[in-house]
Wavefront OBJ file of the C-alpha trace (Angstrom):
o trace
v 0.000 0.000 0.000
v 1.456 3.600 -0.604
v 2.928 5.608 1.578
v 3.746 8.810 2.162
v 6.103 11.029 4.422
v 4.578 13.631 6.844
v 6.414 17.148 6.465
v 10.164 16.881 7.388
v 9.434 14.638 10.485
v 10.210 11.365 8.399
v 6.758 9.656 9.545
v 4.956 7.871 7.236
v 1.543 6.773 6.879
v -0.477 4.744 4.505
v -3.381 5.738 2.296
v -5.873 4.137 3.803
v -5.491 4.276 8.028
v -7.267 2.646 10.822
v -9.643 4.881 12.647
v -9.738 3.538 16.251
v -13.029 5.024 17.627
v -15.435 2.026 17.453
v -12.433 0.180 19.359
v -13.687 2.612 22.332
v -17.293 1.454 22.143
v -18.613 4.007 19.556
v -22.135 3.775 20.033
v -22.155 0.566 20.506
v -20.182 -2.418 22.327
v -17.771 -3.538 20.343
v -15.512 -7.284 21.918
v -12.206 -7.241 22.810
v -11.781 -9.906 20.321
v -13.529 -8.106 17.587
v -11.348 -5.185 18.342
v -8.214 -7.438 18.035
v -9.614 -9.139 14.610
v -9.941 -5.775 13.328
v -6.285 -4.564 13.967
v -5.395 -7.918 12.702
v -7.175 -7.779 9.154
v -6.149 -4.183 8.922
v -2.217 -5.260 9.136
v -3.186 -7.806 6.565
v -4.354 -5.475 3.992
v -1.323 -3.297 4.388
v -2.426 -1.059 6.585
v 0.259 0.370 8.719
v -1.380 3.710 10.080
v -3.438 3.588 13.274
v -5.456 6.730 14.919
v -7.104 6.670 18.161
v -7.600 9.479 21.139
v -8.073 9.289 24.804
v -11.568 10.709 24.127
v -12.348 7.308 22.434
v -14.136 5.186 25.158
v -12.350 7.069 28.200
v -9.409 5.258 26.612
v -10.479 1.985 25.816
v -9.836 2.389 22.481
v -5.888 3.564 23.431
v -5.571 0.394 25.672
v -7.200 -2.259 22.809
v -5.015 -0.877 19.816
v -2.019 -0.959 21.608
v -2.147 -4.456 22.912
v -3.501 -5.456 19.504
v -0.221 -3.626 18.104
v 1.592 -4.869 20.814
v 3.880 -7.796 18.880
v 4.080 -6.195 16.219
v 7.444 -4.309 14.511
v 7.375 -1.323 16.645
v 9.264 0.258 13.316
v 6.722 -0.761 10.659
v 3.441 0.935 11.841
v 2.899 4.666 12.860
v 0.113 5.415 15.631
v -1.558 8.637 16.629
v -3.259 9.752 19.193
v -4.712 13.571 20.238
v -4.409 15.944 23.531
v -6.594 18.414 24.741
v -8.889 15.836 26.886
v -7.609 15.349 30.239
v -9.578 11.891 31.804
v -10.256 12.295 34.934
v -11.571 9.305 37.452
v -15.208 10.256 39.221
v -15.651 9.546 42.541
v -18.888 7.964 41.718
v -18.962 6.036 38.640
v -22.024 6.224 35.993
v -23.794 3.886 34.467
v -22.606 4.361 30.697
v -20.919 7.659 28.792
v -23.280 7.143 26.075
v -23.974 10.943 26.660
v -20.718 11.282 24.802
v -21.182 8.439 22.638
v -19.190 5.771 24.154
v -20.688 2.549 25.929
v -18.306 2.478 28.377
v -18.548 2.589 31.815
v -18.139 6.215 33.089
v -15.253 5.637 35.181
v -13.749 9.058 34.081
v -14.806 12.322 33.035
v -13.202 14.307 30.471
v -11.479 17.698 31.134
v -10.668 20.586 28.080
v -7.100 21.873 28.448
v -4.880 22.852 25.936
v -2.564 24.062 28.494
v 1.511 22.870 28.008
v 1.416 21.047 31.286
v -2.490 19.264 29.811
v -0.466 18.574 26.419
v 2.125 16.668 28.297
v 0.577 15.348 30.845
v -1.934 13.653 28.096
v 1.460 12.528 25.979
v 2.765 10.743 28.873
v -0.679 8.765 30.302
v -1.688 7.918 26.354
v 1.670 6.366 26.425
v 0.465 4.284 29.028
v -2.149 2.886 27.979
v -0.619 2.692 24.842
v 2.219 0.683 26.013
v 4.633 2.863 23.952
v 7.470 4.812 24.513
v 7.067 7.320 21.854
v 4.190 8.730 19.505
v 4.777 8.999 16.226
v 2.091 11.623 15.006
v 0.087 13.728 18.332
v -2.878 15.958 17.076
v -4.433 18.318 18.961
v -8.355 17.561 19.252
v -10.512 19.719 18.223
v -9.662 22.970 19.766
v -12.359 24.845 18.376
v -13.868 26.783 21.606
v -9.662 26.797 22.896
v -8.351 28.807 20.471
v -5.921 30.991 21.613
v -4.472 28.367 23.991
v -3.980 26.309 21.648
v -1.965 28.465 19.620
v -0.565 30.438 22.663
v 0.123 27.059 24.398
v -0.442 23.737 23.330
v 0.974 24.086 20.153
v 4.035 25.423 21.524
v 4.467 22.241 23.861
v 3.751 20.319 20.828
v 6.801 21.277 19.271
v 9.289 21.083 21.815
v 8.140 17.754 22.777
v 9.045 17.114 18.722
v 12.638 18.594 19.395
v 13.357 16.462 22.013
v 12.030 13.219 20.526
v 8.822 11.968 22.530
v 6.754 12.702 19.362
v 7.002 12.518 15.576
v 4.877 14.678 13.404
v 2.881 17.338 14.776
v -0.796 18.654 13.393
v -4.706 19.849 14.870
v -7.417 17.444 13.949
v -10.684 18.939 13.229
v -13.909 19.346 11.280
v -13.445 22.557 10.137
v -11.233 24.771 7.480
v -10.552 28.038 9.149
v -8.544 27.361 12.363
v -6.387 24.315 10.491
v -5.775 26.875 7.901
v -4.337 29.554 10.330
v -2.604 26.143 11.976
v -0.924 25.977 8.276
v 0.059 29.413 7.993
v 1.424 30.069 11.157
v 2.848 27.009 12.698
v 5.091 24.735 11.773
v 2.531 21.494 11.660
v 3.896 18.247 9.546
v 0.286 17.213 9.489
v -3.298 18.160 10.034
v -6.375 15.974 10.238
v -9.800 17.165 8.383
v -13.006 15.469 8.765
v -16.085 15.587 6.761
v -14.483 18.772 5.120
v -13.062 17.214 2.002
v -15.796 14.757 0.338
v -18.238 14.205 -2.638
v -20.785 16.180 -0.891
v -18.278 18.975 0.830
v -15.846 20.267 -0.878
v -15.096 23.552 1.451
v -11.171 22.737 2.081
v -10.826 23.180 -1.684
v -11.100 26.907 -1.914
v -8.028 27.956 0.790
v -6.952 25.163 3.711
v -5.954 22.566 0.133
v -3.971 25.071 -1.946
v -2.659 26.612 1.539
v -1.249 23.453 3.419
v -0.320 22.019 -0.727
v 1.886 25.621 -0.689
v 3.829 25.073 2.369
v 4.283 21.499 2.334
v 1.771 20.003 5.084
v 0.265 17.011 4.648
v -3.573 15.938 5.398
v -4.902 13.191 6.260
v -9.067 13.092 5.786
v -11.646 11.642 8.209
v -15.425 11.121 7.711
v -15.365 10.666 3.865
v -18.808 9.148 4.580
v -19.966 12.292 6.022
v -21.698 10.194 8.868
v -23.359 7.664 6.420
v -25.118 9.319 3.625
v -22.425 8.526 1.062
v -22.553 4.578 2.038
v -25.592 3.920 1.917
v -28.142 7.356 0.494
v -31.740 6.537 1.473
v -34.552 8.294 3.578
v -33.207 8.554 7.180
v -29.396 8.266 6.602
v -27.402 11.195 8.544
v -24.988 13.875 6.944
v -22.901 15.310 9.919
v -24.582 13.154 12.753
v -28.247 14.675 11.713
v -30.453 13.353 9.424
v -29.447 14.558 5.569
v -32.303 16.992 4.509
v -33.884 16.080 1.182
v -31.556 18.734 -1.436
v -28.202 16.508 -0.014
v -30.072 13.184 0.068
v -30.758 14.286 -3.616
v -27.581 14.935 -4.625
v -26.025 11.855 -2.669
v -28.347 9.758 -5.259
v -27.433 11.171 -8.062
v -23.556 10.861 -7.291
v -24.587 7.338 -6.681
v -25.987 7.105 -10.565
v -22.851 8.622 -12.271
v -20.755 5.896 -10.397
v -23.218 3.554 -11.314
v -22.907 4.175 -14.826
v -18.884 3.641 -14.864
v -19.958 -0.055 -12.559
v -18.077 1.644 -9.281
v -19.827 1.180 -5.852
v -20.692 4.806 -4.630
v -18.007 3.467 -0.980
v -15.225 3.329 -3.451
v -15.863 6.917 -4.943
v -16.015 8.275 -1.771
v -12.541 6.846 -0.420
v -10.889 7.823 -3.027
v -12.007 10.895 -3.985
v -9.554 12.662 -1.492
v -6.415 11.298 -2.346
v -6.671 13.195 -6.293
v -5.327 16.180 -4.246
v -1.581 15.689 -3.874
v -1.877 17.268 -0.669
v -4.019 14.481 0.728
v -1.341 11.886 2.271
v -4.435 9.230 3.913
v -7.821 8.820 4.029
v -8.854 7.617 7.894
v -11.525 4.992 7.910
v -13.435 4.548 11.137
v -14.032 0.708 11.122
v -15.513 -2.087 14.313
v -14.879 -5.278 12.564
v -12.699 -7.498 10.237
v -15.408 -7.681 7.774
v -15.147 -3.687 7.778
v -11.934 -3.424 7.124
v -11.975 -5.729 4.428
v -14.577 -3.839 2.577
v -12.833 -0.654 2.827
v -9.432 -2.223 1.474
v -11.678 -3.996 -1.229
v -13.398 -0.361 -1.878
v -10.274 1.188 -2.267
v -8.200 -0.921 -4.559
v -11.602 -0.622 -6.300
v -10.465 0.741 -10.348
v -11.922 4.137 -10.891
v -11.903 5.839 -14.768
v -10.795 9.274 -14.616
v -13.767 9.975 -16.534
v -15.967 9.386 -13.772
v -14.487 12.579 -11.857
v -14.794 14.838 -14.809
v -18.635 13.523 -15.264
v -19.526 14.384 -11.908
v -18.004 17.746 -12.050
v -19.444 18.384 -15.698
v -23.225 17.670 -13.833
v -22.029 20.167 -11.136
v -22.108 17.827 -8.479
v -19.203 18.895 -7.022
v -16.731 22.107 -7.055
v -14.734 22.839 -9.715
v -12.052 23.875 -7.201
v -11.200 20.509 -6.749
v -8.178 19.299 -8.537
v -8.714 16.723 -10.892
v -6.145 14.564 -12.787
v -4.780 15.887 -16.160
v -6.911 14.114 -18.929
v -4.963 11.256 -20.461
v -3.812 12.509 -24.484
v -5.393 9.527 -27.318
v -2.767 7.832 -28.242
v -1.836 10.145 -31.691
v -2.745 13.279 -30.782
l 1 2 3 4 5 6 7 8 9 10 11 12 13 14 15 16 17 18 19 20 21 22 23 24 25 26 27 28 29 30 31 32 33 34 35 36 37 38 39 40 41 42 43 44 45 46 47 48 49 50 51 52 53 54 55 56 57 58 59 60 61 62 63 64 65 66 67 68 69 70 71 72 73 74 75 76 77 78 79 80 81 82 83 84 85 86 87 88 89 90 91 92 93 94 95 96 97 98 99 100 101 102 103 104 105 106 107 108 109 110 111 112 113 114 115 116 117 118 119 120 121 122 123 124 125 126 127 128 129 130 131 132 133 134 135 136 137 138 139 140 141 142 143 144 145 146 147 148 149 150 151 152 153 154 155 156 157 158 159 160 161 162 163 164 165 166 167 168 169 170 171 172 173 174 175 176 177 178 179 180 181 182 183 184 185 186 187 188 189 190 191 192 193 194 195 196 197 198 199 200 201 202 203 204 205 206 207 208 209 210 211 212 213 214 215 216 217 218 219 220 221 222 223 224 225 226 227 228 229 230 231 232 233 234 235 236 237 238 239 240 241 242 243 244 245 246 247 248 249 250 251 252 253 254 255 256 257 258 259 260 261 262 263 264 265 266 267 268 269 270 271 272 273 274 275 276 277 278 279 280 281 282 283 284 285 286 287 288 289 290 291 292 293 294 295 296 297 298 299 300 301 302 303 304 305 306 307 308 309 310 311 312 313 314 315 316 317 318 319 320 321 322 323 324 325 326 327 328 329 330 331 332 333 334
């Protein structure tokens, strides 16, 4: 499977990744077992990048991918993980943190800090659970309603903890363009992590956070190509963006689906894809519970695609013509 290096930092990741937060219970239980099968398959399809966060079960899904990883080459796979969420044990445990989507016990609580001591402090118990002595790629987690901190602050830790060796690549993972742009322009991030941003039905990282992070060499790697469902499976009822779609996107999700039909490629493989024709665009990070997952999303994308199919959908205006395209193959003779 391809790789590709992050900024200077010499990390590497595949382009398809493991996204970790159905190891943590995401919405629903998942086994220990099926946790481990999953890891398993994924190293069998090639798959040498793993993401998870402490936020993912209250760290259940830190503790399952690193035993899964656990006999593995330590130098053959790359693993993230994200700061910003302190866990914190309760004095009275809860029932279940399915309030913040996870059925887990709720053992812990979560705590927002973006401060250097929360970055570091975070580093060193994810390593922990982890069973790791370094991290190769640290994000921070959705800083949104933290900005300044996380620029004044966290950031700042970020990077020395880079300099002395305890991480690898640096980014901000988030589902929006405007702070990871500033993150571009005015740090020096190897990486950043966009969800939902950067897909058949949204297109917004085209206009300035693409051509931006493409400029000053910063890789991306892009989360939620499903946007939450719609472009698996479009039908009455599926979600865009953890809501239900409203009828214009369900419309447009369909008719995607018929362009793709008419070049025979499943709507899945499309939407993998569809990410990595901007040379910017190092992964695409698949959330996946179960072997049988993962083996659809390797199957999806090693799925052939004709270049024609892109230009089709953006000739029917179905998506923006900001995003690059590959240069149209010459007829042999011309």
């Amino acid at each position: 499977m391809r790789t590709t290096a992050l900024g200077r930092s010499g990390t590497t990741v595949t382009e398809l990744s493991f996204g970790a937060a159905a190891m943590g219970n995401l919405l629903a239980p998942v086994t220990d077992a099926a946790a481990a099968a999953a890891v398993d398959a994924a190293w069998n399809a090639g798959i040498r990048y793993f993401d998870t966060a402490p936020h993912y079960g209250l760290g259940l899904s830190e503790r399952r991918v690193g035993e899964a990883l656990r006999h593995k080459p330590r130098d053959q796979y790359t693993i993230s993980t994200k700061v910003g969420r302190l866990l914190r044990r309760v004095r009275e445990p809860g029932c279940s943190d399915l309030a913040n989507g996870f059925a887990v016990p709720a053992t812990h609580h979560r705590v927002w800090d973006f401060s250097a001591y929360g970055v570091r402090t975070s580093i060193e118990e994810s390593l922990e659970r982890l069973g790791l002595d370094r991290i190769d790629i640290v994000y921070l987690h959705d800083p949104d309603d933290h900005e300044e901190q996380a620029f004044g602050s966290a950031y700042r830790e970020l990077e020395r903890m880079r300099g002395e060796g305890m991480v690898g690549a640096i980014g901000a993972g988030m589902n929006q363009t405007r702070m990871l742009t500033r993150f571009v322009r005015e740090t020096d991030v190897d990486v950043i992590l966009l969800a939902g941003r950067y897909t058949l039905l949204d297109q917004s990282a085209a206009a300035r956070l693409l051509p931006e992070a493409h400029k000053r060499g910063v890789r991306i790697v892009i989360g939620g190509v499903f946007n939450s469902g719609l472009l698996a499976d479009p039908k009455p009822g599926a979600h865009f963006d953890y809501a239900p779609a409203s009828q214009e996107l369900l419309a447009r999700a369909l008719a995607i689906k018929e362009v793709c039909a008419e070049f025979d490629v499943p709507l899945r493989a499309a939407a993998l894809q569809f990410p990595l024709l901007a040379p910017t665009v190092a992964s695409v990070l698949v959330g996946v519970r179960s072997a049988a997952e993962v083996e659809d999303a390797e199957t999806m994308m090693r799925h052939r695609i004709p270049e024609q199919l892109w230009f089709a959908l953006r000739s029917r205006d179905l998506f923006s013509w900001h995003v690059p395209l590959p240069a149209p193959r010459r007829k042999k003779g011309a």
